[in-house]
DOFI-848229 format. One line per 2 residues: number of its first residue (from 1); their letters; for each residue x, y, z of C-alpha. Coordinates in Angstrom, 3 decimals. Example, Ala and Ser with C-alpha at 12.3 -4.5 7.8 and 13.67 -1.06 7.14 Angstrom:
REM residues 2
1	AS	12.300/-4.500/7.800 ~ 13.670/-1.060/7.140
REM end
This chain:
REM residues 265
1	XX	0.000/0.000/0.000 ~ 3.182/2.494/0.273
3	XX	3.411/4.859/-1.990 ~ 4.964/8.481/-2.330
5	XX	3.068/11.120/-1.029 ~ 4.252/15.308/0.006
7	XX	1.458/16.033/2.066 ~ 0.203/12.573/3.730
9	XX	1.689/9.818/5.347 ~ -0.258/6.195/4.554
11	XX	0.273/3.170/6.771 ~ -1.231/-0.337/7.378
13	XX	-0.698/-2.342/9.914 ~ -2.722/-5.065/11.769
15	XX	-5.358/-4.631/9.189 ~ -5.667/-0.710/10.434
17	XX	-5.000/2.145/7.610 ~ -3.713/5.576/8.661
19	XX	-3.939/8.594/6.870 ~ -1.871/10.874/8.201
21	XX	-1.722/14.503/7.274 ~ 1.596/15.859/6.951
23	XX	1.927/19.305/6.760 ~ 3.379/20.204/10.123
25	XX	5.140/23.606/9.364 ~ 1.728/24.909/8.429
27	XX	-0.559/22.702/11.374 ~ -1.309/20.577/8.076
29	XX	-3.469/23.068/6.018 ~ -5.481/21.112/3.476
31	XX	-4.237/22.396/-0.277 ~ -4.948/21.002/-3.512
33	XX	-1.917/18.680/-3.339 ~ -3.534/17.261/-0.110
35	XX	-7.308/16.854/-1.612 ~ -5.629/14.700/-4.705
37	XX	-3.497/12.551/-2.342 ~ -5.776/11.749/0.372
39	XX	-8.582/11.069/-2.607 ~ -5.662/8.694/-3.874
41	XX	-5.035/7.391/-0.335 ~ -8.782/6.881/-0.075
43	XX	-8.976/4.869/-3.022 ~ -6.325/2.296/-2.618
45	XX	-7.945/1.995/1.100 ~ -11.388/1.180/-0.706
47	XX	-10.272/-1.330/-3.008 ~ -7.882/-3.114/0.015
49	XX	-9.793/-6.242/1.308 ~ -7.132/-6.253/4.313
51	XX	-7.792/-2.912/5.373 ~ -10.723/-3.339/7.999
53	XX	-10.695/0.111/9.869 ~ -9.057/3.476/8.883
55	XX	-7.528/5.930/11.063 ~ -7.435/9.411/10.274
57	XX	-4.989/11.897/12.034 ~ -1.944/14.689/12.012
59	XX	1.674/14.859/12.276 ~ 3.062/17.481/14.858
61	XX	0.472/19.804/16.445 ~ -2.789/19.919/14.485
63	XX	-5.286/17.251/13.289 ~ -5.756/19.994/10.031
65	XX	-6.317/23.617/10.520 ~ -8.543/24.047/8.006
67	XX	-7.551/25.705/4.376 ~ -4.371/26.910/3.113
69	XX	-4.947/30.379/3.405 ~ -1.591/31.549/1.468
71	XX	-3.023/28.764/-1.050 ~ -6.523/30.768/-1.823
73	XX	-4.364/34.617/-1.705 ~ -2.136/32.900/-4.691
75	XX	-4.490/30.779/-6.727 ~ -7.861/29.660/-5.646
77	XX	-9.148/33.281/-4.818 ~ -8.483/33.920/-8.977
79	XX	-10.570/31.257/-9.854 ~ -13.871/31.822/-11.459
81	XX	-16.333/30.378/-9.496 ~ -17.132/27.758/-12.113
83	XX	-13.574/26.850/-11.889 ~ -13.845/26.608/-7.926
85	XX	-16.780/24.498/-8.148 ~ -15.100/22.362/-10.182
87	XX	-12.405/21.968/-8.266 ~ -14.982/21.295/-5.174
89	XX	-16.698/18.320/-7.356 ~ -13.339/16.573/-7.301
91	XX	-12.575/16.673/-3.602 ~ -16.528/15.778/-3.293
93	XX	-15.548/12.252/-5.304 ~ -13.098/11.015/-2.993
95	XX	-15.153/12.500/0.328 ~ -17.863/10.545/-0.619
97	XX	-16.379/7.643/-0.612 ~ -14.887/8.033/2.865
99	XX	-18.082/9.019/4.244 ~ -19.198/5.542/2.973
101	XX	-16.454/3.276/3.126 ~ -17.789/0.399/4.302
103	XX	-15.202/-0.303/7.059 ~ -15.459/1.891/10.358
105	XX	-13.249/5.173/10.568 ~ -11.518/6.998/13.379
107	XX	-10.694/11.183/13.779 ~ -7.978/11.541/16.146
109	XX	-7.740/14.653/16.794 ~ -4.862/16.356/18.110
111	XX	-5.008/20.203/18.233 ~ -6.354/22.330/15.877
113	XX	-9.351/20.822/13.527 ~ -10.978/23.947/12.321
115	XX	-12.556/24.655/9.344 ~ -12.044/21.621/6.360
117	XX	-10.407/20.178/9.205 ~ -13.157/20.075/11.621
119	XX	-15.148/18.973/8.416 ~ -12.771/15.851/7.733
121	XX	-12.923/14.938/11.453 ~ -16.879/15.234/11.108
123	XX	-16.383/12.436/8.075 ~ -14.894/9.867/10.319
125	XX	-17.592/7.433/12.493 ~ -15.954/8.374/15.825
127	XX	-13.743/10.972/16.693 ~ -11.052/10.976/19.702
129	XX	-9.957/14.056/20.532 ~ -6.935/14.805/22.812
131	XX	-8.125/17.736/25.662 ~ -6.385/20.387/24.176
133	XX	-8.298/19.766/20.672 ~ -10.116/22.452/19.310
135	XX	-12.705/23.172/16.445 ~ -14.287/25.264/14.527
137	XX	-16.372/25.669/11.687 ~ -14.063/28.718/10.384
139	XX	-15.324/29.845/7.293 ~ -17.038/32.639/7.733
141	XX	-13.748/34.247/9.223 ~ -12.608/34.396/5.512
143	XX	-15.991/35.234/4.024 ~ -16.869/31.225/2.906
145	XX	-19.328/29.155/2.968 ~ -18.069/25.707/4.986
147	XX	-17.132/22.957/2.330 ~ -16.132/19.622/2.680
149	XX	-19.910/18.570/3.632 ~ -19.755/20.217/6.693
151	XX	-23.191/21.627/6.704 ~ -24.323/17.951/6.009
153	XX	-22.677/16.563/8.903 ~ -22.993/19.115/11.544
155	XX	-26.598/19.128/11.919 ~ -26.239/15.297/12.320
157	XX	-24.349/15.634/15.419 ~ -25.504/19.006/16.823
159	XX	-29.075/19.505/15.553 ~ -29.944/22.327/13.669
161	XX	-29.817/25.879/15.615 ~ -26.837/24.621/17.414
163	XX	-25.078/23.882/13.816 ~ -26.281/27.470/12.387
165	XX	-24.688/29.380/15.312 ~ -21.275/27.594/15.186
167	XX	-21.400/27.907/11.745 ~ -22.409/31.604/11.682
169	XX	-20.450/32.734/14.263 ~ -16.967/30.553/13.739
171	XX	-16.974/30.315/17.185 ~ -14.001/28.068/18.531
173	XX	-14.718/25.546/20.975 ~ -12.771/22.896/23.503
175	XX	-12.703/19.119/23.109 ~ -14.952/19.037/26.000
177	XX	-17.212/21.140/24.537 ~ -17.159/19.048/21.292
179	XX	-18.249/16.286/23.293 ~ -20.925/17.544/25.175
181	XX	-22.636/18.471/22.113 ~ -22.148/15.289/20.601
183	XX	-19.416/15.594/18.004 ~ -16.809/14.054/19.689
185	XX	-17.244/10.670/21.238 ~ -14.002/10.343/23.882
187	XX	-11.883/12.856/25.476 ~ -8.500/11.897/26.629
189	XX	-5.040/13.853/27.642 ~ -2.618/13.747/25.150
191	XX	-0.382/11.565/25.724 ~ -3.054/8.637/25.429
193	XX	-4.260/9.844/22.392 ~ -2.419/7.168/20.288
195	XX	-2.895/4.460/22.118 ~ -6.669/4.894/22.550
197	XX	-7.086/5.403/19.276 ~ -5.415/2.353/18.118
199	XX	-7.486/-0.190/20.576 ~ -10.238/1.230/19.113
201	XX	-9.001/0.776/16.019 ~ -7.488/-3.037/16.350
203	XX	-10.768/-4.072/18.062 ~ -12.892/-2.897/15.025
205	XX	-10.570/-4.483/12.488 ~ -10.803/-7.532/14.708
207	XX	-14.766/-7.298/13.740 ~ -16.873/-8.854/11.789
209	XX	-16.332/-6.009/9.203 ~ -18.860/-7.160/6.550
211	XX	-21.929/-6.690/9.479 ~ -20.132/-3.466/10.553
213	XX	-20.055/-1.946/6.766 ~ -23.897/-2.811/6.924
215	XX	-24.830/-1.307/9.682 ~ -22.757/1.978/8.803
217	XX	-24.813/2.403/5.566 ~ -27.906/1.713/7.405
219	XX	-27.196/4.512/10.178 ~ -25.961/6.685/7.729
221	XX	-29.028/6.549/5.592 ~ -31.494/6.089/8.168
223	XX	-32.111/10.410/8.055 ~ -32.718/10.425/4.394
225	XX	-34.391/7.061/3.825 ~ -38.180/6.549/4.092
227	XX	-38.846/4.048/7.022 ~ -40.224/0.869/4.063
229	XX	-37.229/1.241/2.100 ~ -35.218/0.995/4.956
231	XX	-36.834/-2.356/6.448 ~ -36.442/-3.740/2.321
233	XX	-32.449/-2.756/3.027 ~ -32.433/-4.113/6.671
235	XX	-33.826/-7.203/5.681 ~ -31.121/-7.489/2.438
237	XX	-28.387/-6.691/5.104 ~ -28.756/-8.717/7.868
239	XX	-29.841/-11.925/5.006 ~ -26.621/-11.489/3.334
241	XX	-24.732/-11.249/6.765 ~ -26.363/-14.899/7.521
243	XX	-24.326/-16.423/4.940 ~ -20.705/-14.862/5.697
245	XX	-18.148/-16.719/7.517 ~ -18.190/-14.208/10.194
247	XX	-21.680/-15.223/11.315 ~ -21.024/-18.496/11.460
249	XX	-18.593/-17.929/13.706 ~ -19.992/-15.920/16.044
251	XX	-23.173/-18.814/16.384 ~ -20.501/-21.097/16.960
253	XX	-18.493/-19.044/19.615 ~ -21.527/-18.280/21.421
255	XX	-22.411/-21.941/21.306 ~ -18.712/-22.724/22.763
257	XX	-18.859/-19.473/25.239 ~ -15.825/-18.195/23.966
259	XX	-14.429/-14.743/22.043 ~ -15.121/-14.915/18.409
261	XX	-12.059/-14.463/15.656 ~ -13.964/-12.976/12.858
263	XX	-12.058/-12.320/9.361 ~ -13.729/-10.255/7.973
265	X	-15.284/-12.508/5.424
REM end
C-alpha cells in the first residue's frame, strides 16, 4: 500500500490504515496537493480487502487547521467560481467515498481541527480528541461558505440551531465542549491519544467487518431514507450477513462461550 506522497503519510498495519496529514510547518493546512493525495489514499484503502478500519490523524500539532490560506491569496481566490466548483466536485468524489467506506473510521484529533479540518474529522464514524483539541467551523472568518460537507454533517451531530450558530459565528470551541454536544465521542489527555485510538481501532478491524459496513450504511441513511425502504435494506443486510463466515462464527463461539475471531469474510 506504500506509496509516495508530500502532504500525507499512509500506513497499514494489523489490518488498520492511517492517513496521516503531513503538513506540520503549516498545522497541516489542506491544499490542492492534499485533496488529490488523500482522494488517492482513499482509493487504494477502498479497493484493500485487508484494510478493515481506517484511522485518520496529524503529524506534529494539528489534526488539520482548516484551508491553506496563502493557497486561496495565490491561486484559488483567482478562480472563477465555475472553476472553484469544479475543483470542489473533485474533492466531493473522494469525500464521498470516505463518508461511505464500508469499514469503520476513526478522527484523532490532536489540536487544531478547524474549518475543512473540523469537516474531515466530522467524516470519520468516531472521533477521539486529545483535551487540548479544538474546532471550529471557520469559514465565515474568511468570508466562505463551509465545504467539505460540513453543513451535512454538523446538523447530524448538533441539531440544527446549534449547527447554524457555530457555523455563523466561527466560534471556537474545547474538546470538552465538542463532546458535550455530541461531536466528539471520547476525550482523553494527550499523551493517550495514540494508544486509545489504536485499541479502538485493532478491536474494530478484529470485527466482523462485513456486518459493521452494513450497519454503517444503514445509520448513515437512516435520516434520508423513508422508514419501508429501509426495512427492504435491513432485511437485504442482515440476510446477506447470515451467509458470511463471520456469522457463522460468532453462532458457533456463542455456542462454545468463547471470544469470536472474525475475518472479515
Amino acid at each position: 500500500m506504500s506509496m509516495d506522497y508530500t502532504t500525507i503519510i499512509l500506513t497499514k498495519q494489523s489490518g488498520v490504515a492511517m492517513i496521516k496529514f503531513n503538513r506540520p510547518e503549516v498545522l497541516n493546512a489542506f491544499d490542492h496537493v492534499m485533496g488529490k493525495e488523500i482522494g488517492s489514499a482513499v482509493a487504494k484503502i477502498s479497493e484493500d480487502p485487508e484494510v478493515r478500519c481506517v484511522i485518520l490523524t496529524g503529524a506534529g500539532r494539528a489534526f488539520c487547521a482548516g484551508g491553506d490560506i496563502k493557497g486561496m491569496v495565490s491561486g484559488l481566490s483567482s478562480y472563477s467560481p465555475d472553476e472553484r466548483r469544479a475543483h470542489l466536485k473533485n474533492i466531493h468524489r473522494w469525500l464521498t467515498e470516505l463518508i461511505n467506506l464500508d469499514r469503520p473510521v476513526i478522527a484523532s484529533v490532536n489540536g487544531f481541527a478547524v474549518g475543512a479540518g473540523m469537516s474531515l474529522a466530522m467524516a470519520a464514524d468516531i472521533i477521539i480528541a486529545e483535551e487540548d483539541a479544538k474546532f471550529a467551523q471557520s469559514f465565515v472568518g474568511i468570508g466562505l461558505a463551509p465545504d467539505l460537507a460540513g453543513s451535512y454533517l454538523l446538523p447530524r451531530l448538533v441539531g440544527l440551531n446549534k449547527a447554524k450558530e457555530l457555523t455563523f459565528t466561527g466560534e471556537t470551541f474545547d474538546a470538552h465542549t465538542a463532546q458535550r454536544l455530541g461531536i466528539v465521542n471520547q476525550v482523553v489527555p494527550a499523551k493517550e491519544l495514540e494508544h486509545v485510538t489504536w485499541q479502538l481501532a485493532l478491536r474494530l478491524a478484529q470485527g466482523p467487518t462485513k456486518a459493521i459496513g452494513f450497519a454503517k450504511a444503514m445509520l448513515n441513511k437512516s435520516f434520508e431514507t423513508d422508514l419501508t425502504t429501509f426495512l427492504d435494506n435491513e432485511a437485504s443486510y442482515q440476510s446477506f450477513c447470515a451467509g458470511t463466515e463471520d456469522f457463522r462464527e460468532g453462532l458457533q463461539a456463542f455456542i462454545e462461550k468463547r471470544r469470536p475471531e472474525f475475518k472479515g469474510k
